[in-house]
C-alpha positions as CSV (number, residue, x, y, z in Angstrom):
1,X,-70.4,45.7,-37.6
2,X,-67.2,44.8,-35.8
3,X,-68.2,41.3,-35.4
4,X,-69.1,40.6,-39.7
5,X,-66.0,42.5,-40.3
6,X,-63.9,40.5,-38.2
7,X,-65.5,37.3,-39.6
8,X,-64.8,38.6,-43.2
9,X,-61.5,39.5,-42.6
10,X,-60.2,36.9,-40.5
11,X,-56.6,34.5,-41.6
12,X,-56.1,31.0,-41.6
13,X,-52.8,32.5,-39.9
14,X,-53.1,34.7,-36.7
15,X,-50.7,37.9,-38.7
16,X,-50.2,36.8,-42.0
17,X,-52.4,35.5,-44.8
18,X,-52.0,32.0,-45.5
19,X,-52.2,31.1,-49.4
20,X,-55.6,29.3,-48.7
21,X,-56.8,32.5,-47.5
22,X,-55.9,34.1,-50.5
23,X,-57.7,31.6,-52.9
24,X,-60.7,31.5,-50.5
25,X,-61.1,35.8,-51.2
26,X,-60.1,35.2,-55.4
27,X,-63.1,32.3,-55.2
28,X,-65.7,34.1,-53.8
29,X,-64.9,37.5,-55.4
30,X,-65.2,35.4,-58.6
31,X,-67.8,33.3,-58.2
32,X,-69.6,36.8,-57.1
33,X,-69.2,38.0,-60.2
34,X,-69.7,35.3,-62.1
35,X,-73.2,35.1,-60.7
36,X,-74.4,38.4,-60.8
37,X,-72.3,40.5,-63.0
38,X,-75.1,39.5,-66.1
39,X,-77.6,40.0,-63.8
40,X,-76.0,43.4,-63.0
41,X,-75.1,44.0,-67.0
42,X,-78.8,43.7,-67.8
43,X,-80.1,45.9,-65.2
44,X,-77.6,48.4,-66.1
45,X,-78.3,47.9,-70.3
46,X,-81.7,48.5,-69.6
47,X,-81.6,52.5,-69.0
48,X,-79.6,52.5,-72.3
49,X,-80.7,54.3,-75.8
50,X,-80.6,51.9,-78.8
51,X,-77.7,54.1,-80.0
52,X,-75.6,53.3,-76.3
53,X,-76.5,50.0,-77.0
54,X,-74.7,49.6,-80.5
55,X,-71.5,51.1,-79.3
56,X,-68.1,49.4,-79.3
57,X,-66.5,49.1,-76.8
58,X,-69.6,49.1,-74.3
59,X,-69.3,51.3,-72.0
60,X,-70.8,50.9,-68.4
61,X,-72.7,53.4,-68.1
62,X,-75.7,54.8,-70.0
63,X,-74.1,57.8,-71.5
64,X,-76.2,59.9,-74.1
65,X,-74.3,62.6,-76.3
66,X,-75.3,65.9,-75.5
67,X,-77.5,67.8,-77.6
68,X,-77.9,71.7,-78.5
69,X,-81.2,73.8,-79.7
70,X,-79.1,75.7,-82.9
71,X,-81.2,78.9,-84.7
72,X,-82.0,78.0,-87.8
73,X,-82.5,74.0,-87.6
74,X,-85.9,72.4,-86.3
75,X,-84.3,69.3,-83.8
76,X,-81.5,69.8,-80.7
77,X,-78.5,68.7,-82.6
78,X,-75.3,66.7,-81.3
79,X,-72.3,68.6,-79.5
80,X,-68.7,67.6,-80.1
81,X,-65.1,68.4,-79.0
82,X,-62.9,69.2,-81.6
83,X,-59.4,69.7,-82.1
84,X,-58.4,72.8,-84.5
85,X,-55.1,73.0,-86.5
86,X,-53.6,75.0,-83.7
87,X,-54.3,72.6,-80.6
88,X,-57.1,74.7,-79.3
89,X,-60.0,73.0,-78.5
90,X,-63.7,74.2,-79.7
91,X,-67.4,72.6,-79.0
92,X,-69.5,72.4,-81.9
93,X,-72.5,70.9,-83.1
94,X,-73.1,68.5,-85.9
95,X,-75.7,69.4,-89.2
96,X,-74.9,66.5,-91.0
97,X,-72.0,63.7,-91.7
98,X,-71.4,62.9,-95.4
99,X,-68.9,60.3,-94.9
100,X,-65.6,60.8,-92.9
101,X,-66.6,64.6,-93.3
102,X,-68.8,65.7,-90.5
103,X,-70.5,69.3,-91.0
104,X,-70.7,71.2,-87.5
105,X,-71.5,74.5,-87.2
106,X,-70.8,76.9,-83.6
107,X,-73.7,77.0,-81.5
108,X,-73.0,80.4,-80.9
109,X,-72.5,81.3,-84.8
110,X,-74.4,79.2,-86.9
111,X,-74.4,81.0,-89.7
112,X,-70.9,79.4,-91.0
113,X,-70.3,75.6,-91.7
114,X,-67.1,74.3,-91.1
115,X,-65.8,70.7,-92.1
116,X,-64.4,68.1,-89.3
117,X,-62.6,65.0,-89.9
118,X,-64.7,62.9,-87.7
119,X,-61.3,61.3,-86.0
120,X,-60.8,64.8,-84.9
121,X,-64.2,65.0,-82.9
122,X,-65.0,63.7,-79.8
123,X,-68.5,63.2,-78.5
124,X,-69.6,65.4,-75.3
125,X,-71.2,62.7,-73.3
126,X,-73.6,62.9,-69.9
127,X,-74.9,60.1,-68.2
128,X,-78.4,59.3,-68.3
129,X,-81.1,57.0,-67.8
130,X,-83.4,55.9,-70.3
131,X,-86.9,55.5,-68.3
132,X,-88.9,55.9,-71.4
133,X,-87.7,52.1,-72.2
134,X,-90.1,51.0,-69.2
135,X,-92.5,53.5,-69.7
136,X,-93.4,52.9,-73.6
137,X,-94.1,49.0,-73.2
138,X,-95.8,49.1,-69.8
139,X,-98.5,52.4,-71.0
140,X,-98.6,52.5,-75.0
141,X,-97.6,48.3,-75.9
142,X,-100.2,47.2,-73.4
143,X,-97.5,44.8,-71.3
144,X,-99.3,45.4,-68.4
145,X,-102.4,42.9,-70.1
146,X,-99.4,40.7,-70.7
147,X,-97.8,41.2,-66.9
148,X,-101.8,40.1,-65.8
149,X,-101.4,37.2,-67.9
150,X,-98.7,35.8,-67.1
151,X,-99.6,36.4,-63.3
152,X,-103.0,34.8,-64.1
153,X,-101.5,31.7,-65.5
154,X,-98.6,31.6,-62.8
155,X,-100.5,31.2,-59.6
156,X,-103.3,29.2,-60.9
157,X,-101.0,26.6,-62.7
158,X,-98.8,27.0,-59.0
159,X,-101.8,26.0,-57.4
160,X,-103.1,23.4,-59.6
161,X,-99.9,21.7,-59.6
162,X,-99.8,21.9,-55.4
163,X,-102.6,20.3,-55.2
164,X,-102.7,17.3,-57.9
165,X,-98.9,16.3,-57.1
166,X,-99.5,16.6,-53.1
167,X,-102.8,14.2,-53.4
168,X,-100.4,12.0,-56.0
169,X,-97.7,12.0,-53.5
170,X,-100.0,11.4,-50.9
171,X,-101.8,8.1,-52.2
172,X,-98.1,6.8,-53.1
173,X,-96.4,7.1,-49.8
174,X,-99.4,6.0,-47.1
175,X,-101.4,3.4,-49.2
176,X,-100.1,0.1,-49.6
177,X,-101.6,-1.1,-53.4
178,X,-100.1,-3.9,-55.7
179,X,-98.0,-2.1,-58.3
180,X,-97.4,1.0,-56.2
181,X,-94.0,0.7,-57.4
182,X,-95.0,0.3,-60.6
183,X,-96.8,3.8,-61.3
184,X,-94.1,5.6,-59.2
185,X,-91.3,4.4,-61.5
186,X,-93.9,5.3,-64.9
187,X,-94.3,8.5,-63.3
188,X,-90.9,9.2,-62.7
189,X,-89.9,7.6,-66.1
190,X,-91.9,10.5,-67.6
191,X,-89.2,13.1,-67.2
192,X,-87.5,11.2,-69.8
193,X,-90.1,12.5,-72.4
194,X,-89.7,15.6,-73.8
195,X,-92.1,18.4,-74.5
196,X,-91.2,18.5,-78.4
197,X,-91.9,14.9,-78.5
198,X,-95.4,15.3,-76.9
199,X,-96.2,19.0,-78.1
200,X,-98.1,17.8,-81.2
201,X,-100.7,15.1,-79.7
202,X,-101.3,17.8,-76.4
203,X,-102.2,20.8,-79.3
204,X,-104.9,17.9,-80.3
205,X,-106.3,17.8,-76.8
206,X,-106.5,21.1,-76.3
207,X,-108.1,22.0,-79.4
208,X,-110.9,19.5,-79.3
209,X,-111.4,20.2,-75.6
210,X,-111.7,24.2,-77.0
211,X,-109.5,25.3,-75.1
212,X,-107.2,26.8,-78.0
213,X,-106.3,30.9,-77.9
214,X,-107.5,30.2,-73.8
215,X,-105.3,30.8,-70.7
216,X,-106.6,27.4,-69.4
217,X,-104.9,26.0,-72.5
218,X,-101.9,26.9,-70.9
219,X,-102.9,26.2,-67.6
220,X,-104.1,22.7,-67.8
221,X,-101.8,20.6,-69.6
222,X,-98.4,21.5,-67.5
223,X,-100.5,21.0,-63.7
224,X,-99.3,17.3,-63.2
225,X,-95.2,16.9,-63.0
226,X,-93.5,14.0,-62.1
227,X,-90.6,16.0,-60.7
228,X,-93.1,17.5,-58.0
229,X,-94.5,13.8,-57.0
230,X,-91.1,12.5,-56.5
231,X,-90.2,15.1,-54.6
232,X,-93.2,15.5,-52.1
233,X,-93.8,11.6,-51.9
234,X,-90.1,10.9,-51.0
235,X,-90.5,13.8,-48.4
236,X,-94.1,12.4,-46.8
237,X,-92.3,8.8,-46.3
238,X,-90.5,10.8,-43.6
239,X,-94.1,11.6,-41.9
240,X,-94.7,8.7,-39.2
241,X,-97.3,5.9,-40.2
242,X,-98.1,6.3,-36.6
243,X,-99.5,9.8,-36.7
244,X,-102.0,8.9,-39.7
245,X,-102.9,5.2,-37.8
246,X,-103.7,7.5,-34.4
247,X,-106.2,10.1,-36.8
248,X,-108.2,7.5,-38.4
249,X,-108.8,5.7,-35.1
250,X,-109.7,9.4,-34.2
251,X,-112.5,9.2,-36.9
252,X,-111.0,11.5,-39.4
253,X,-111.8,10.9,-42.8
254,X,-109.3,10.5,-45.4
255,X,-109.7,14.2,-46.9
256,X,-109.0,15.8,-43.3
257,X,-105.6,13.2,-42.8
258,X,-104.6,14.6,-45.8
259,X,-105.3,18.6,-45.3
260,X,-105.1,18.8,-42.0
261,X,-102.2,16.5,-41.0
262,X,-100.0,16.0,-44.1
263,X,-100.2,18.9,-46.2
264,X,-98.9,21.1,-42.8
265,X,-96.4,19.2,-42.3
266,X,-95.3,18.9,-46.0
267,X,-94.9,22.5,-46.3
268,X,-90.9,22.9,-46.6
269,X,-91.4,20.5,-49.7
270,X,-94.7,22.5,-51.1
271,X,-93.0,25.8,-50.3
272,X,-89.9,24.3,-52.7
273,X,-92.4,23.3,-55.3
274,X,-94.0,26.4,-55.6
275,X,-91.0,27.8,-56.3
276,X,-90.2,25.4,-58.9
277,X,-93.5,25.7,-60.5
278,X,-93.4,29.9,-60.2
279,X,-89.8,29.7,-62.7
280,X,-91.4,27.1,-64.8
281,X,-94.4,28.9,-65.8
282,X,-93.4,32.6,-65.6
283,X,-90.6,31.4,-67.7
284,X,-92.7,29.7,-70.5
285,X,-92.2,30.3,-73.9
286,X,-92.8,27.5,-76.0
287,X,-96.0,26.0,-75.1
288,X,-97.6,29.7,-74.5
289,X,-97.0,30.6,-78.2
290,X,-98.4,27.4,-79.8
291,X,-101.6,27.9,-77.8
292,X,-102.1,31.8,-77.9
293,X,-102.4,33.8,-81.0
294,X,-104.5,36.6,-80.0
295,X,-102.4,39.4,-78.9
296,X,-104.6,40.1,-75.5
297,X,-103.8,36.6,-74.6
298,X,-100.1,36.9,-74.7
299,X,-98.0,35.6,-71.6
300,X,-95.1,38.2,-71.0
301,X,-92.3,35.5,-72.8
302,X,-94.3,35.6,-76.2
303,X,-94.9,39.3,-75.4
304,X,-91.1,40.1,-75.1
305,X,-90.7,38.2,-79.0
306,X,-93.1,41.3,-80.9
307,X,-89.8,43.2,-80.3
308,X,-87.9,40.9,-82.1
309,X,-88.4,41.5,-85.7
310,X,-87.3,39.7,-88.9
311,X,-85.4,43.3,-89.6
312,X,-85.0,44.9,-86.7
313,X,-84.9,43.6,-82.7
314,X,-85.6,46.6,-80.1
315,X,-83.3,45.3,-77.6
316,X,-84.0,48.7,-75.3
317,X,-87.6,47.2,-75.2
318,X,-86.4,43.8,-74.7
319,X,-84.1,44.5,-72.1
320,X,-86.2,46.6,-69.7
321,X,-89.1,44.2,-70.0
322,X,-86.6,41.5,-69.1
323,X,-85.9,43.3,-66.0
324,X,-89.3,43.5,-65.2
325,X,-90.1,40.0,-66.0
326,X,-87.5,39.2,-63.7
327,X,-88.8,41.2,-60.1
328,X,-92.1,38.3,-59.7
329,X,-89.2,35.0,-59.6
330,X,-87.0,37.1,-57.5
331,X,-89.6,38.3,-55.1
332,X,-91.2,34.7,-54.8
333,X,-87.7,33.0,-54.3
334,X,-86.8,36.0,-51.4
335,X,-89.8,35.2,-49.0
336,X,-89.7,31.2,-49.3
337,X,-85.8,30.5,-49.9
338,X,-85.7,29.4,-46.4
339,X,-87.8,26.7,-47.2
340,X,-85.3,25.1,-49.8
341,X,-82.6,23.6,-48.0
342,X,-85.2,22.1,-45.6
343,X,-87.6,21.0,-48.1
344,X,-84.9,19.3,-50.6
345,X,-83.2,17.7,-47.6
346,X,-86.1,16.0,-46.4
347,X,-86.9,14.7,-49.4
348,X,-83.9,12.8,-49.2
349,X,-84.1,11.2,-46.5
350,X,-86.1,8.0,-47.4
């Protein structure tokens, strides 16, 4: 502990802080918040009632008021703070609020009504968290068919793609064929084509290959990217020629070079791929709601828009489900993060 806090604290200066040191603490301390302060804000919003959500000025916390079980009325009714004439101050609960007149009654005599401005109340506030905001959409909305979905449709498409780009990348970089130049700059020439420009010939293909209101609908079609090629065949020009030369005169066939030999060593770059391809499809929206319109078919993204009505958005609902859609990319990009710098670096290098 001595040793990270001597590291964090340490001067450009041996006693007294430089200005550089001083800029160096203000960037990081920004950029810190900066990067996970909405990350943070949306964790935090999440545990909030729709009524803490509406308030202005947000507050940070998830405060509720606090509410009082009154003889006489069926439901727990608000407490307040209020101010009398003479300074003193009195908690009360609130009937009813007929406009800048609120009604409020003593919990402890209900019998009489009396009459607050409502600028001379003051809402009695605890903090708490609202779990039923996770609860509702995972039990009674059936997310969790929509959480299976999307996992469904996340690793097989992840898999897919690993597989068709490495065996593209793989033909590109270790076979020597006229216009080998050619297709690598159509394929990279692709990512200048947009999905809204293609979106309406690929529903076509889809639905005459019946594959409409299908998770392989959504699957299929997004397996092959060009980024993925690039990336994998720039990193197998680093593997030696030699190395292949010495397994065919070895007898190895052309399927065990490439599984046995090249797809090991290609793992930074697959491991970086795969978490490309995770983000890509957990975070599909688009192409998910053209192809899906049975509600047990929705990914979690289209799942998330049934809380956003034409009248009325439940951004509790949204925002907890959010969270949750969030914990898969976070996990995934936890356990293989070590593999980015190396894989994106040596993809570079040829």
């Amino acid at each position: 502990m001595s040793r990270v806090s001597s590291f964090l604290l340490r001067r450009r200066g041996d006693t007294r802080w430089d200005w550089t040191d001083v800029f160096t603490w203000f960037w990081l301390i920004g950029g810190f918040i900066l990067m996970f302060g909405p990350a943070a804000w949306l964790v935090n919003s999440s545990f909030k009632t729709p009524a803490a959500l509406a308030e202005f000025p947000p507050t940070l916390l998830p405060y509720v008021t606090e509410l009082v079980q009154v003889d006489g009325y069926d439901n727990a009714l608000p407490l307040y703070e209020v101010t009398d004439e003479n300074g003193d101050a009195r908690v009360l609960a609130e009937v009813r609020r007929i406009g800048i007149v609120s009604q409020m009654v003593d919990p402890a005599n209900p019998g009489e009504i009396i009459k607050v401005n409502i600028q001379d109340r003051t809402p009695r506030r605890t903090v708490s968290f609202a779990t039923e905001n996770y609860v509702e959409p995972l039990v009674a909305n059936d997310f969790l068919r929509y959480l299976w979905n999307s996992v469904f449709v996340t690793v097989m498409a992840t898999i897919i793609t690993l597989l068709t780009n490495s065996m593209a990348a793989f033909a590109l970089s270790k076979y020597q064929f006229r216009g080998r130049s050619t297709v690598m700059m159509l394929i990279v020439a692709t990512l200048m084509v947009p999905l809204s420009v293609i979106i309406v010939p690929l529903y076509s293909v889809i639905s005459a290959m019946g594959l409409f209101n299908s998770l392989w609908g959504v699957i299929l079609p997004t397996v092959a990217t060009p980024t993925g090629v690039f990336m994998l065949r720039q990193y197998m020009l680093t593997i030696p020629d030699e190395l292949i030369d010495a397994a065919r005169m070895d007898k190895a066939s052309e399927w065990q070079i490439y599984w046995r030999i090249v797809l090991p060593l290609t793992a930074p770059a697959l491991a970086v791929l795969a978490i490309f391809s995770v983000v890509w499809r957990w975070n599909d929206f688009l192409w998910p709601l053209i192809v899906l319109s049975r509600r047990e078919l929705y990914t979690l993204q289209v799942g998330l828009n049934t809380y956003a009505g034409e009248l009325n958005v439940q951004w509790h609902f949204i925002l907890a489900m959010t969270v949750v859609t969030m914990i898969p990319v976070v996990l995934v990009f936890i356990f293989l993060q070590r593999f980015i710098t190396t894989g994106i670096a040596g993809a570079g290098l040829k």
